[in-house]
N, C-alpha and C positions, 0 to 999 in steps of 0.2 A: 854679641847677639846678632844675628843674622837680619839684613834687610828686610825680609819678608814680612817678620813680627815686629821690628819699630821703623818707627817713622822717618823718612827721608829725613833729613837735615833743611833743605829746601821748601818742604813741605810745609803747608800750611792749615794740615786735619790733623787732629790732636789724636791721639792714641789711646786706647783702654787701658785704662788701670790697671787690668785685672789679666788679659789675656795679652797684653803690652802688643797688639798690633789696632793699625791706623786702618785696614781695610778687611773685614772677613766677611764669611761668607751672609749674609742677611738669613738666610733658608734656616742656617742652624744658630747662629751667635743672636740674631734679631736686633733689632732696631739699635744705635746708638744713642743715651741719653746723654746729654751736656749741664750741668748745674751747678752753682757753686764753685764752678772753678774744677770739677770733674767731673769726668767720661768715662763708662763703662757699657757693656754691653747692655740690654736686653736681659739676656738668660744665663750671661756672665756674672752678674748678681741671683738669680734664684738660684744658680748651680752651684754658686760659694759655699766653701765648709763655713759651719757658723753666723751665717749674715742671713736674718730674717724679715722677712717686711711687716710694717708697721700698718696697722688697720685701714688710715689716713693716707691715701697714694696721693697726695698733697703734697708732703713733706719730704726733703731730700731729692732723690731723685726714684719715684715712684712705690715711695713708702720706705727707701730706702735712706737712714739717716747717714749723715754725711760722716761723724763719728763711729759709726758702724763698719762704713767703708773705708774708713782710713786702718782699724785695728786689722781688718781682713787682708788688705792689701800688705800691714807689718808681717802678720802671719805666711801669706805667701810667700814671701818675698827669701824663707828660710829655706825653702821647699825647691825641689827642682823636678821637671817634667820628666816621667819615664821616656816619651816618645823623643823631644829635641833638646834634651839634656841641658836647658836654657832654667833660670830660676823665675819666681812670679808662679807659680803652680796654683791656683785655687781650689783646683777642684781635686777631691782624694777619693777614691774607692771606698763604699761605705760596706764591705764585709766586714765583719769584725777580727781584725789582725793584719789587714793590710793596709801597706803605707801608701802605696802607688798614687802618684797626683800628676796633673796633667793638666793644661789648657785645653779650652772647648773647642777651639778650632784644632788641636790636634789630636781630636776623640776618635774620630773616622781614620784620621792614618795611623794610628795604634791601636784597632778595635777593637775601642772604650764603647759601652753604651750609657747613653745618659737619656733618665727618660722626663718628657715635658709637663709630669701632670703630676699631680697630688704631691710630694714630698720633691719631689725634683729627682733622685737619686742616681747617683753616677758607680757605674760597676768599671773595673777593669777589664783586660781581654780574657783575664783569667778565670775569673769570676762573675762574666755576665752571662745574663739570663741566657738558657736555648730554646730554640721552637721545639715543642714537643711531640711534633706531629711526627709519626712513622710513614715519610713520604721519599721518595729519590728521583729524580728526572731521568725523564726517558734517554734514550740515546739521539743527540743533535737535537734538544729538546732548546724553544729558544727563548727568551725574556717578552713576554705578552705587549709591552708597552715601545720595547725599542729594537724588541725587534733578533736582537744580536747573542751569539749563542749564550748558557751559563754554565754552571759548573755543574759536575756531574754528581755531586751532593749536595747537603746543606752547608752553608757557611753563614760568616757575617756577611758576607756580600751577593751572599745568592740565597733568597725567601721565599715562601710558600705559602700558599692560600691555606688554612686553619681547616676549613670547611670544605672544599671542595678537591684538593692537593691534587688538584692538576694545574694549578696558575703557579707558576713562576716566574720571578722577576729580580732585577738586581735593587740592589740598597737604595743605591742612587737615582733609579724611574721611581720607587714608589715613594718616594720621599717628594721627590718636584710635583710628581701627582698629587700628593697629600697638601700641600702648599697651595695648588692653584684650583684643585674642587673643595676644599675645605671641609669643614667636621660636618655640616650636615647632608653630605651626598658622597661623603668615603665611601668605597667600596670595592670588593671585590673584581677586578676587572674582567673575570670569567665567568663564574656563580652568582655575582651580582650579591654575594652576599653583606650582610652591615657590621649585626654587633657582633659577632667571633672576631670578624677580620679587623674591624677597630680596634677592639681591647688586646688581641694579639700585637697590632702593630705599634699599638702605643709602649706594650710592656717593652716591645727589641728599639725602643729606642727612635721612632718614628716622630717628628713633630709634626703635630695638626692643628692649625691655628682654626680659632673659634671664630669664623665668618661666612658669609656668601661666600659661591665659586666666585672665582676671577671673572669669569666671562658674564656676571649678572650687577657689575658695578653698574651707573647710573650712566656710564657714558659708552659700555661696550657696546649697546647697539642703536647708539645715535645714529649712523652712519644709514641704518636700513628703516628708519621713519622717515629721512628726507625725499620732496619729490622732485623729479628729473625736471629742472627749470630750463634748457637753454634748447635752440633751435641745433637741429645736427643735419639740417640738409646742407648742401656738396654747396652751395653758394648761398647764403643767406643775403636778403636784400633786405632787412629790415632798417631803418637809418640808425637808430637804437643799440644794434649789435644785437650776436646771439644770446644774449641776458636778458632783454626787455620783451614784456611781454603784456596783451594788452587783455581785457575782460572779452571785449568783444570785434569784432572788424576783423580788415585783413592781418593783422599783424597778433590775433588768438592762439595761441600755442595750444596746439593739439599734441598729447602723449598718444605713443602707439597703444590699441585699443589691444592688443592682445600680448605684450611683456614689460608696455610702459617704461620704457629705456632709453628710449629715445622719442623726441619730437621735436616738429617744424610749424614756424608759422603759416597758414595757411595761404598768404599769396607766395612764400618758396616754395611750394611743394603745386602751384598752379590751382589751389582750391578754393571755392566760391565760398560767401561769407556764411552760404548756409549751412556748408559741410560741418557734422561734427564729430565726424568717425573717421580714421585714420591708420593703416596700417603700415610701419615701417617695409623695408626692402627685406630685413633678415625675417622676418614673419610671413610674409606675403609673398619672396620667391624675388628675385632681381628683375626691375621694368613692371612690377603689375602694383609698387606702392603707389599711393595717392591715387592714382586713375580708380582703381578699384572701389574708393571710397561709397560710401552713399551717405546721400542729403537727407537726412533728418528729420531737417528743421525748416518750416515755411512749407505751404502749402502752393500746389502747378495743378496743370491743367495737362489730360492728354486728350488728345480727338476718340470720339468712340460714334460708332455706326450701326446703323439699326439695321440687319438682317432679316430677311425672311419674307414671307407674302403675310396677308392681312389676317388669315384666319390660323398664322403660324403659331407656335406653343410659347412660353416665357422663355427667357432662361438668365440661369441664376448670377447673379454679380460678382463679378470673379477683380475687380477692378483693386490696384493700392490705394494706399491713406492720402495721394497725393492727386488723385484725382477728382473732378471737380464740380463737371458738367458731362450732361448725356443729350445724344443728339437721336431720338428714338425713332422710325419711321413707320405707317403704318395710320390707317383710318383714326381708331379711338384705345391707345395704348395707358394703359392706368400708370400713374408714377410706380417708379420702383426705389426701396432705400437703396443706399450701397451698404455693403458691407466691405472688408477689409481682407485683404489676402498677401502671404510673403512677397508677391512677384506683383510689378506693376506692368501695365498694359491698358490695349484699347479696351471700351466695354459695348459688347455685342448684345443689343433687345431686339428681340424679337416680336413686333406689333401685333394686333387681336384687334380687330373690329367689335368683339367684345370680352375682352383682355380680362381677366383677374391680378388681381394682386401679386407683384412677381415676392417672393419668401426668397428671405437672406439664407444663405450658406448653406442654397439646397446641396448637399453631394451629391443626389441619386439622378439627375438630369441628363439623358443622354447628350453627346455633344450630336451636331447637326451631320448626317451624312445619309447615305442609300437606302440605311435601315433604317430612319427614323423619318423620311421621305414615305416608305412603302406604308410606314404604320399609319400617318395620316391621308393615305390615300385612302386605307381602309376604311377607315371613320368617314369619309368624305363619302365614299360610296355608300355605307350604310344610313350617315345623312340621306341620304336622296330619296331613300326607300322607308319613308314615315311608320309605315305598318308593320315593320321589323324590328322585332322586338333586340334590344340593343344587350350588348354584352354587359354580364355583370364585371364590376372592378373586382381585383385582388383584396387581399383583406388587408386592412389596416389595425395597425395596433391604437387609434385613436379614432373615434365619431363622434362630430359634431349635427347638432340638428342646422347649421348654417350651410350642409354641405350639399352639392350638386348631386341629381336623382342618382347621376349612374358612377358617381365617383366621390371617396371620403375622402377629405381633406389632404393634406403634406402633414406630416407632424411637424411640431416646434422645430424652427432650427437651434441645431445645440450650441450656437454661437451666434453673436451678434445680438441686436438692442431683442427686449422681452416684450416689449408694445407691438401687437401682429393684427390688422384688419380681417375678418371674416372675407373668402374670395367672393365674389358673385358667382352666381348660379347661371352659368347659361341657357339657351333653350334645348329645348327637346330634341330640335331639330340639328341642333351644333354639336362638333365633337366636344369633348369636356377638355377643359383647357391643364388639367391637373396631369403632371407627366405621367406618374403612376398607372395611368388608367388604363394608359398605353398598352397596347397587345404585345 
C-alpha cells in the first residue's frame, strides 16, 4: 500500500478506517472523528455502503455505532479501489449493476461523484450525473474565480452556470468557494443566481457545509473595531512610551481627525493642552501636521477696535467663539451681542452718539469704504435741511410699529440667539441708523 494512504510508521495520527489514510483533504473527506478506539472520516462514514446513522448522534461516533463500523470495515476490506487498485473500498457506485468501489479521497482523481445531501449517493465516472445545460465556452474563455483558461467543453472538471451559461469555472474554484461562503450565500458568481445554481451544484457532486461564510466568524473582524492606541510621531517624549496614554494633559493622545491611523501625544507633536484637533502629515500634506491644528477648547481673548466717527452706522459681528471682550469707541454706543463666525478675528463697532442695537448675523451690511462714505454724507446733508422732506426706505419684507419714521426694521437674523431688542428710533433730524435705508 502506498505511503500516501497509511500512516507513516513514525507517525503518531492514527489513520481512517475506512479510506486507510492518516491525512486527507478536510474540503471533501470532513472532520476526523476519534472514539472507542476508532477513527474515521466525517463523510467516510455517510458515504459507506450499508452503514446508517442512529437517530442519537451521542452514540458511537456520531450516531455511528461502533458494531456497525466494524461489519463495514469487514465488508470493505473484500473490495478493491477501481482508481489505486489498493483494498478497503467503502464506497460502491449505486447504479444498479455496477461493482465499481473506491475511497473518498480517490473520487476526484477517478471522476467519481459523490453527492453530500439526502442519501449520500456515490456514482462512478461512468455513470455520474451531467449538467444538462446546452452551453460550450467561448474561444480563450477563462474560469470566473481563478482566473485561468478551461476547457473547451463540459467536463467533470470544467462547469457551468445552470442559469445564466456564461459563468464558467473549474471543479476545484467552486468547491473552495462553496466551502468558505457557505449554504446561505452560494451563488452564482456571474448572474448572482441561488437556487438553480445550488441544486445543480449539489447534484455534480459539490459539498456545501451548512454555516456562516468564513469571513463572518466572531473573530474575522476583530481586527477593524480596535482603536489606533499608540503615539507614531518621529520621537516621542512621553516617559511612559508610545502605549501610555493619558484622559487629559500633555501626554492626551490625539487620533488624526481625518483617517484616525495614526496619533501623537500632544506635547510630541508641540500642541497645547487645549488643542483637540489633529491632523497627521499623510492627511494634511508633509510640514503642515500639528501646526494646522485648531484649539477647541477654552475660551481667548482677541483685541478688537472701534471704527468710525460718532454718527457712523453699526456693523455686524463677524468675531469667533473665542472671543471675548470688545473695546467700542464712540460718544453713546449701545452693547452689541456677538455672534459666531468660521474665522476668528478682531471685531470692528462702529460708535452712534445715538446708536441702535447692533443685530447678529446681519449679511446685508456694507463693508466700510468710498461708497458707503458718500452715502452718509448724503444723509448728513439732507439732515441739515429740516424742511426736506426725506427719502422714503426700500420696502421691507417685515413692519414693526417699533420702527424709525423713515426706515423698517432688519429682519430676524437667520442665525444666532432668537431674543432681539426693538432698535431705537432716532430723531427726525438724524440719519436712520438702519443700513438698509441706505441710498
Amino acid at each position: 500500500m502506498s505511503a500516501r494512504k497509511r500512516k507513516a510508521p513514525d507517525s503518531m495520527e492514527q489513520a481512517c478506517l475506512l479510506c486507510r489514510r492518516a491525512e486527507a483533504d478536510p474540503d471533501i473527506c470532513g472532520r476526523k472523528l476519534e472514539k472507542q478506539g476508532l477513527c474515521a472520516h466525517e463523510f467516510c462514514l455517510f458515504l459507506a455502503n450499508e452503514l446508517f446513522q442512529q437517530q442519537d448522534e451521542e452514540v458511537g461516533l456520531m450516531g455511528f455505532l461502533p458494531e456497525d463500523i466494524q461489519r463495514t470495515i469487514e465488508r470493505a476490506a473484500q473490495k478493491r479501489c477501481f482508481v489505486c487498485g489498493e483494498s478497503g473500498a467503502a464506497i460502491t457506485c449505486r447504479e444498479t449493476g455496477c461493482d465499481r468501489s473506491f475511497h473518498l479521497p480517490c473520487a476526484v482523481e477517478g471522476g467519481c461523484t459523490t453527492q453530500f445531501f439526502g442519501l449520500y449517493r456515490s456514482f462512478c465516472w461512468e455513470h455520474r450525473p451531467e449538467q444538462a445545460v446546452e452551453a460550450a465556452p467561448e474561444e480563450n474563455t477563462t474560469c470566473l474565480i481563478c482566473l485561468d483558461p478551461v476547457e473547451d467543453r463540459k467536463s467533470y472538471s470544467t462547469m457551468v452556470c445552470p442559469a445564466c451559461k456564461h459563468a464558467w469555472f473549474h471543479r476545484g474554484c467552486i468547491q473552495n468557494q462553496a466551502i468558505h461562503v457557505g449554504f446561505s450565500c452560494f451563488c452564482c458568481p456571474h448572474c448572482q443566481n441561488e437556487y438553480r445554481f445550488l441544486m445543480e451544484m449539489l447534484t455534480m457532486g459539490i459539498r456545501l457545509p451548512r454555516r456562516l461564510p468564513s469571513w463572518e466568524n466572531s473573530h474575522a473582524y476583530a481586527a477593524l473595531s480596535e482603536r489606533h492606541s499608540r503615539c507614531d510621531a518621529s520621537e516621542c517624549l512621553c516617559p511612559g512610551g508610545r502605549e501610555q496614554a493619558e484622559e487629559e494633559g500633555p501626554w492626551h493622545l490625539l487620533l488624526c481627525c481625518s483617517c484616525a491611523a495614526e496619533g501623537t501625544h500632544r506635547r510630541c507633536s508641540c500642541l497645547t493642552n487645549s488643542t483637540a484637533s489633529w491632523e497627521c502629515n499623510s492627511c494634511a500634506g508633509l510640514g503642515t501636521a500639528s501646526s494646522a491644528s485648531s484649539e477647541l477648547a477654552g475660551p481667548g481673548t482677541t483685541s478688537q477696535s472701534g471704527l468710525g466717527p460718532s454718527h457712523g452706522s453699526p456693523a455686524p459681528d463677524t468675531s469667533s467663539p473665542s472671543t471675548a471682550s470688545q473695546v467700542p469707541s464712540g460718544s453713546c454706543s449701545s452693547p452689541a451681542p456677538e455672534t459666531s463666525s468660521p474665522s476668528t478675528g478682531s471685531r470692528a463697532v462702529l460708535g452712534l452718539s445715538h446708536g441702535s442695537q447692533v443685530l447678529e448675523g446681519s449679511s446685508r451690511s456694507r463693508p466700510p469704504g468710498p461708497e458707503r462714505t458718500r452715502s452718509r454724507s448724503r444723509w448728513l446733508r439732507r439732515a441739515q435741511k429740516p424742511d426736506s422732506q426725506p427719502r422714503r426706505c426700500r420696502q421691507q419684507p417685515f413692519q414693526r410699529p417699533w420702527a424709525c419714521a423713515d426706515a423698517r426694521p432688519l429682519p430676524l437674523a437667520t442665525s444666532g440667539p432668537k431674543s432681539l431688542q426693538p432698535a431705537r428710533t432716532p430723531p427726525r433730524d438724524q440719519p436712520c441708523a438702519v443700513p438698509e435705508c441706505w441710498p
